[in-house]
C-alpha positions in Angstrom: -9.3 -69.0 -80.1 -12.4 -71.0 -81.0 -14.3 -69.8 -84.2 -18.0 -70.0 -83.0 -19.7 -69.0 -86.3 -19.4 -72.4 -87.8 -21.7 -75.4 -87.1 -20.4 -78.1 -85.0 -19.0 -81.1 -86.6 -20.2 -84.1 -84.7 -18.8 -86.2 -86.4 -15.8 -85.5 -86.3 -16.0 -84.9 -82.4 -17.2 -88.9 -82.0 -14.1 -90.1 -84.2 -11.9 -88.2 -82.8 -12.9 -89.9 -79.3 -13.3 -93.6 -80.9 -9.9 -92.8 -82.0 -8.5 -91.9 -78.4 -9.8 -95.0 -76.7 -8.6 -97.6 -79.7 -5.3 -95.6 -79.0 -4.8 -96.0 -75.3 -6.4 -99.4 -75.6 -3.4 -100.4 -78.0 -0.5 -98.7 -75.3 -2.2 -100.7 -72.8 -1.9 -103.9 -75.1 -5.7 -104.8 -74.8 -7.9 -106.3 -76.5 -10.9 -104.4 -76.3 -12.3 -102.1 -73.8 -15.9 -103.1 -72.5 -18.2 -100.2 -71.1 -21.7 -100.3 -69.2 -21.6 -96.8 -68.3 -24.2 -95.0 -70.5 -21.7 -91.6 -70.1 -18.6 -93.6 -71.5 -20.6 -95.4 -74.3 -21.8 -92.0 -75.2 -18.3 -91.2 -75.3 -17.2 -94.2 -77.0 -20.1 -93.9 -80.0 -22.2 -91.3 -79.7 -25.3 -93.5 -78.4 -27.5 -92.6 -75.6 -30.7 -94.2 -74.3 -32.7 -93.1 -71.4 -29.5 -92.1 -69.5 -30.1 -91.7 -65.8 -32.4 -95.1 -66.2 -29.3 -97.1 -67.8 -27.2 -96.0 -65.1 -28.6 -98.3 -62.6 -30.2 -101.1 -65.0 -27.7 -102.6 -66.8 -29.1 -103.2 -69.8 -27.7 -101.7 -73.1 -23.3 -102.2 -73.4 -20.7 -101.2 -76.4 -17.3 -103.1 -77.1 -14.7 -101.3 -78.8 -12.2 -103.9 -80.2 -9.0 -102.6 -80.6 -8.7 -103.4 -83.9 -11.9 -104.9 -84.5 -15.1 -102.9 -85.0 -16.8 -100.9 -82.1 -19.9 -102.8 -81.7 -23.1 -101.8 -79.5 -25.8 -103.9 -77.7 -28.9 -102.1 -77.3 -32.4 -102.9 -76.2 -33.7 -105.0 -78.7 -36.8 -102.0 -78.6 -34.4 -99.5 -78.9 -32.0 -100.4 -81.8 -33.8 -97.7 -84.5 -31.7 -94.9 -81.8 -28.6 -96.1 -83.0 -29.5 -95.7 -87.2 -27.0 -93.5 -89.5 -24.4 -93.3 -85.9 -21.5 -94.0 -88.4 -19.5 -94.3 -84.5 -21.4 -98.0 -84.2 -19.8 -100.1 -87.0 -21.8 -103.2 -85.9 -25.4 -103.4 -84.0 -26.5 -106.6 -82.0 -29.4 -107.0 -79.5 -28.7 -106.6 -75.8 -28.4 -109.6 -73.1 -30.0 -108.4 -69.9 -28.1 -109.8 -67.0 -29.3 -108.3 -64.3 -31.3 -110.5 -62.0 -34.8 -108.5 -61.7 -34.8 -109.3 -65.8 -33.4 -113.2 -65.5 -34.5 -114.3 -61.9 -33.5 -117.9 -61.7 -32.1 -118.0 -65.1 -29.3 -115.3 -64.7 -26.4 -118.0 -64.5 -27.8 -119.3 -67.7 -28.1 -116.0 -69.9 -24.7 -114.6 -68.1 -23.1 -117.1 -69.4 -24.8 -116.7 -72.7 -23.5 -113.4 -72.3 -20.0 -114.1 -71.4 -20.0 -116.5 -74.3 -20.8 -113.6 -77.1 -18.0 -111.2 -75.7 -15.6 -113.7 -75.8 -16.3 -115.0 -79.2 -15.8 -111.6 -80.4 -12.5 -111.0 -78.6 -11.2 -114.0 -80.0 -12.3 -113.5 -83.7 -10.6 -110.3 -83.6 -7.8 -109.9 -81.0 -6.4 -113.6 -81.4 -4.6 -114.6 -78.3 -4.7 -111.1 -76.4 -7.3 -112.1 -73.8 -7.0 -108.8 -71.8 -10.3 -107.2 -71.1 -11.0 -103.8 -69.9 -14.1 -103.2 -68.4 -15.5 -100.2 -66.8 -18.2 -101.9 -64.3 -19.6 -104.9 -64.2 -22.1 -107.5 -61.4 -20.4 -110.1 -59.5 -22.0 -112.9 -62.1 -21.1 -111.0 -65.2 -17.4 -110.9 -64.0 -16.8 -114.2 -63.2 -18.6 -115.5 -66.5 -16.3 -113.4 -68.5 -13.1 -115.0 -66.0 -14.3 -118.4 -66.6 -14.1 -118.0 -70.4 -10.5 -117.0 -70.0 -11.1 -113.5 -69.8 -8.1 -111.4 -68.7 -10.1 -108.4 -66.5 -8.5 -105.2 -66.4 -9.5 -101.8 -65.5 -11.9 -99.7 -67.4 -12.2 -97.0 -66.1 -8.6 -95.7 -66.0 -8.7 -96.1 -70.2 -12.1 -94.2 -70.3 -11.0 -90.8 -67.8 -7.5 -90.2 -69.6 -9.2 -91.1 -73.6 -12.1 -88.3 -72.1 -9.6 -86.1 -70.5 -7.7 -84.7 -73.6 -10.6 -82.7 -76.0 -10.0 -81.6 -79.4 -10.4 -78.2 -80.6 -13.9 -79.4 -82.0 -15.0 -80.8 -78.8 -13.9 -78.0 -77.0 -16.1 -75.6 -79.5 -19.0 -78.5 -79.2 -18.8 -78.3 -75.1 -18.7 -74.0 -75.5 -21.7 -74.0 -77.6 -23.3 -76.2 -74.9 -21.9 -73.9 -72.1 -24.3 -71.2 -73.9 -27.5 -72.5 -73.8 -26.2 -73.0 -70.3 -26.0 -69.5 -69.6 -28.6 -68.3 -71.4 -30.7 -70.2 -68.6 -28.9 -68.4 -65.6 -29.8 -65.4 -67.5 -33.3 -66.2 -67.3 -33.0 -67.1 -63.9 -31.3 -64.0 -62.8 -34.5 -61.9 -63.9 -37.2 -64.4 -63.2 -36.1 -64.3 -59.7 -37.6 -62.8 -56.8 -38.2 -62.8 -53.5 -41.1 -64.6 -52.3 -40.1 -67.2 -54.7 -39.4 -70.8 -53.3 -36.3 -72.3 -54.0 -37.6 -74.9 -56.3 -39.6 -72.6 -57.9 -36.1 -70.8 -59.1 -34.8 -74.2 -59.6 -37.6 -74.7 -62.4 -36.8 -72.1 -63.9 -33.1 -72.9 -64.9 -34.3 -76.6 -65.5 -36.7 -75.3 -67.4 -35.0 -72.5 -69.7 -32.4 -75.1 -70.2 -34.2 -78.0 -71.3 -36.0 -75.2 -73.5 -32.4 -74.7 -75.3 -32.0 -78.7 -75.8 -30.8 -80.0 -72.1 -31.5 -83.0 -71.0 -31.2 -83.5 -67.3 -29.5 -82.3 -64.0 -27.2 -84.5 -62.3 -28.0 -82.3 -58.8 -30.2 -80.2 -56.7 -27.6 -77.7 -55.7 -29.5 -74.4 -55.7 -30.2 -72.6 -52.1 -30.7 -69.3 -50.6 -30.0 -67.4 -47.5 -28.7 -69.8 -44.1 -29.3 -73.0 -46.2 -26.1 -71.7 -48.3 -23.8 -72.3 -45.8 -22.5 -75.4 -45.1 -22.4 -76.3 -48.9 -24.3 -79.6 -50.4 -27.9 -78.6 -49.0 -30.7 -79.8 -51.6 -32.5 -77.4 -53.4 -35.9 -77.1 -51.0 -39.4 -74.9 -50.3 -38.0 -72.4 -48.2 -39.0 -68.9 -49.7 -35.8 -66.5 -50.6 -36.1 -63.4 -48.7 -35.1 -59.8 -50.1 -31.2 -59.2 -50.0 -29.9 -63.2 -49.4 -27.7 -64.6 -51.5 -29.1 -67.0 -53.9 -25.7 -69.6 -54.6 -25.9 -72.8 -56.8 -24.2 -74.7 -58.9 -25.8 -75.6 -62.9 -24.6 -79.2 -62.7 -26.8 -79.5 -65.8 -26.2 -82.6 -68.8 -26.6 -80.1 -71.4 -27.0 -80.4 -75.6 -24.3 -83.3 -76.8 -24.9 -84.5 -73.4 -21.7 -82.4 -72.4 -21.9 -81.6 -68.9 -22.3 -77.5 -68.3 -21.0 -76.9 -64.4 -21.1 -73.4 -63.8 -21.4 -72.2 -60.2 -22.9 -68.5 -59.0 -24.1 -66.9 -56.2 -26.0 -63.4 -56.3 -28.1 -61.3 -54.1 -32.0 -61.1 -54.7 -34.0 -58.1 -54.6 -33.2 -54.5 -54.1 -31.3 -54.8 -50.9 -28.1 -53.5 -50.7 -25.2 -56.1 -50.0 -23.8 -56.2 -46.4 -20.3 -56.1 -45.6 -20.0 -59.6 -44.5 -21.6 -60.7 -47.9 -19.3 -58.7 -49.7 -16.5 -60.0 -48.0 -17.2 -63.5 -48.3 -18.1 -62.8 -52.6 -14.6 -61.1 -52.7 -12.4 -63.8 -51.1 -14.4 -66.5 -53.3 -13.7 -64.4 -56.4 -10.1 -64.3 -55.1 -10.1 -67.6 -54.9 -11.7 -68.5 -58.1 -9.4 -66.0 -60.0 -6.2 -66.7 -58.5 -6.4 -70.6 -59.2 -7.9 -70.2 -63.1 -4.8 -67.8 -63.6 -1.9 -70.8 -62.4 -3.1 -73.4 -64.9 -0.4 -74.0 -67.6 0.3 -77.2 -69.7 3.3 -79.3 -67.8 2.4 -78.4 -64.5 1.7 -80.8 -62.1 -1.0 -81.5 -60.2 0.3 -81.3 -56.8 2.9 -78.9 -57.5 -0.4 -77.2 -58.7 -2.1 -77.7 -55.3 0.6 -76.6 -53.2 0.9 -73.1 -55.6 -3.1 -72.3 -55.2 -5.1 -70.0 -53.1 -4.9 -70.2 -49.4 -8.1 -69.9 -47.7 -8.0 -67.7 -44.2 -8.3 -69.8 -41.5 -12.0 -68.8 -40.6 -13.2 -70.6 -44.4 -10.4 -73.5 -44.7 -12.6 -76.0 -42.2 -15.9 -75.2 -44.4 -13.8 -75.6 -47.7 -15.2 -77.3 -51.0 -14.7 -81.0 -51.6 -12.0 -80.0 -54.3 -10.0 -77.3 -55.7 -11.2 -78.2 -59.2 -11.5 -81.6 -61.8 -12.0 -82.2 -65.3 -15.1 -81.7 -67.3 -16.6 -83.3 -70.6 -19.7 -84.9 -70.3 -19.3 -85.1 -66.5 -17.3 -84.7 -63.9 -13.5 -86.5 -65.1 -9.8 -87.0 -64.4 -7.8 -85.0 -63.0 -9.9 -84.2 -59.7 -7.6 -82.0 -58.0 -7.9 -82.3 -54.2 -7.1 -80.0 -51.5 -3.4 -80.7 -49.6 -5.1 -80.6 -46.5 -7.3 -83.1 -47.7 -4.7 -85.5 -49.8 -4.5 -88.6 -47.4 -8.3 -89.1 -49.1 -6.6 -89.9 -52.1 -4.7 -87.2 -54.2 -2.4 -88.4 -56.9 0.5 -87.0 -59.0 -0.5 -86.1 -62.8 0.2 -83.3 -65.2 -1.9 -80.7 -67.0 -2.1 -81.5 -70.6 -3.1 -78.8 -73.8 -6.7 -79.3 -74.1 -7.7 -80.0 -71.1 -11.0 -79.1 -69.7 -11.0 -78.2 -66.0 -14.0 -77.0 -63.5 -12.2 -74.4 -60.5 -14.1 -74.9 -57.5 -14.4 -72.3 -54.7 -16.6 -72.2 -51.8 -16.3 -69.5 -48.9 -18.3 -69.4 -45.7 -17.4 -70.0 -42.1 -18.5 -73.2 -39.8 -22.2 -71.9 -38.5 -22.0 -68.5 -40.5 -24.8 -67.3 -41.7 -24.4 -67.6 -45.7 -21.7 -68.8 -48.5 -20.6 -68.2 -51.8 -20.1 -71.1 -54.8 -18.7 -69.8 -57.9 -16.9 -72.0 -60.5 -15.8 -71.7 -64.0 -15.3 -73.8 -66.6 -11.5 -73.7 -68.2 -9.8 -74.6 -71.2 -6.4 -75.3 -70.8 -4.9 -73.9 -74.3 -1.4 -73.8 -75.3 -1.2 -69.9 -74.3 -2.7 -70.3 -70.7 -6.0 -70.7 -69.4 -9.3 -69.4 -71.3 -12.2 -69.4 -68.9 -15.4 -70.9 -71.1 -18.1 -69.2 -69.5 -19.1 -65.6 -70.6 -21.6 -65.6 -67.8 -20.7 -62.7 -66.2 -19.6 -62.3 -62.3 -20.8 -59.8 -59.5 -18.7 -56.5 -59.7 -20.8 -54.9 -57.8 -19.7 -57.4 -54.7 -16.3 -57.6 -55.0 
């Protein structure tokens, strides 16, 4: 099991991760692997930088050579962030491609910009012209194609480097799941009815940023008919005594690890109904059933095809997944539903040390309420460990 009493080495945990993408960069035979996403360079290095701004201003980009150093362009303001990150072996100033910073001159500094990566490939890397990149603007990909660039995709390198943890990152993402928790306990006795929605939002935004979160990557908390369908915004309607309150965390939590826990509970003093003890059961049934068939070598549809079947009356108002990997968001595998696998489902296998999120929502088309509960789940070589101490409702179930 994980040993909690001992600090986390960080450290370690961002080698360990430059290591895996150097790795899968070599079986791939590329060069280097090029990443824009602020989530992936703060895989990659350890670097972060106003993170929800960087994600649609493209402005700040790492390159990990394959056997070169992993280099990061930051904002020429920001470079001091990125002092005693032993993860960033070299440090050069940002280009700003995008066209609200260049206007008429983006096809000059693009290709500026193309100019540096390709120098750098071809100091280190020789004659391997392959190029992974994980997203890039129409100008910034044919400037790096017109150098002689050979683009390939990103993104595939980036899921399966993030979607293996070691044991440290797996203690690092538990110790993040606490602070986690320790704001749904708040929540669960700050709550009351009378209380807005938002206002009971706040207070898990709050209680987590208290703990050293950083943001939430959703508004998924709502109460009473606005629980049912699923994906309704957090809004002002007050909660009434005896609704369920259901939402999932979805919060970017300490080591920017992404903490996705999912609850639904009653509010007040009122006693449960049947209906909502029905519908709590047959999530928890759900939930429970799926955690306990994760193994190492199974494979993902074989998986599918083995999980809980949902009664006809909940399988058209079912979740958008059974599960899908977490780190420091949502990752590979996303595990789809087989009713739902024209969309896109693909073959895979579970792996030791995998982290997966199990998804379950319950609630008929036009019923009144629904349940979300999820659980995070570490994939060890015994079996699955659920992640989560946060306790579930034995009082509905």
């Amino acid at each position: 099991m994980l040993n909690s009493s001992q600090p986390i080495d960080e450290v370690a945990v961002r080698q360990y991760r430059l290591d895996a993408i150097r790795s899968l960069a070599a079986d791939n035979d590329l060069a280097a692997v090029l990443l824009f996403d602020p989530i992936n360079i703060r895989y990659a290095n350890g670097s972060r930088s106003m993170q929800v701004w960087t994600m649609h201003n493209f402005c700040r980009y790492a390159l990990i050579l394959t056997s070169g150093p992993s280099v990061m362009f930051e904002l020429p303001t920001s470079m001091h962030l990125l002092t005693g990150l032993e993860s960033v072996e070299e440090v050069r100033p940002a280009w700003s491609t995008d066209y609200q910073f260049t206007g008429y001159r983006t096809e000059e500094i693009v290709t500026k910009w193309a100019q540096e990566i390709d120098d750098l490939v071809r100091n280190y890397c020789g004659d391997n012209r392959r190029l992974a990149v994980d997203r890039l603007d129409v100008h910034t990909a044919l400037a790096l194609i017109k150098c002689g660039l050979v683009l390939e995709d990103g993104k595939s390198v980036m899921e399966h480097a993030r979607a293996i943890k070691s044991l440290e990152e797996i203690r690092a993402f538990r110790a993040s799941l606490s602070t986690c928790e320790a704001a749904m306990h708040e929540l669960r006795n700050q709550v009351q009815p009378g209380m807005t929605e938002q206002e009971a939002l706040s207070i898990l935004l709050a209680e987590s940023i208290r703990r050293g979160g950083e943001y939430p990557e959703t508004r998924l908390m709502t109460s009473g008919p606005r629980t049912n369908p699923w994906f309704q915004e957090t809004s002002n309607r007050v909660i009434e005594n005896g609704e369920f309150l259901s939402f999932d965390t979805d919060l970017i939590g300490p080591m920017g690890f992404y903490n996705d826990i999912s609850r639904s509970w009653i509010v007040g003093d009122a006693k449960p109904t049947d209906e909502q003890r029905r519908l709590y059961a047959e999530s928890r049934a759900q939930l429970e059933t799926n955690i306990s068939l994760l193994t190492p070598g199974l494979s993902f549809l074989e998986y599918s095809s083995m999980a809980y079947q949902l009664p006809e009356e909940y399988l058209a108002n079912r979740y958008a997944d059974v599960g899908h990997g977490c780190g420091l968001g949502v990752e590979y595998p996303f595990l789809w539903y087989r009713e739902d696998e024209k969309f896109g489902a693909y073959d895979g296998v579970f792996e030791e040390n995998m982290v997966v999120c199990i998804e379950s929502y319950v609630g008929e088309i036009n019923g009144r309420e629904g349940v979300k509960l999820e659980q995070p789940v570490w994939i060890s070589a015994n079996g699955p460990v659920v992640l989560s101490d946060f306790p579930l409702e034995d009082d509905l179930s």
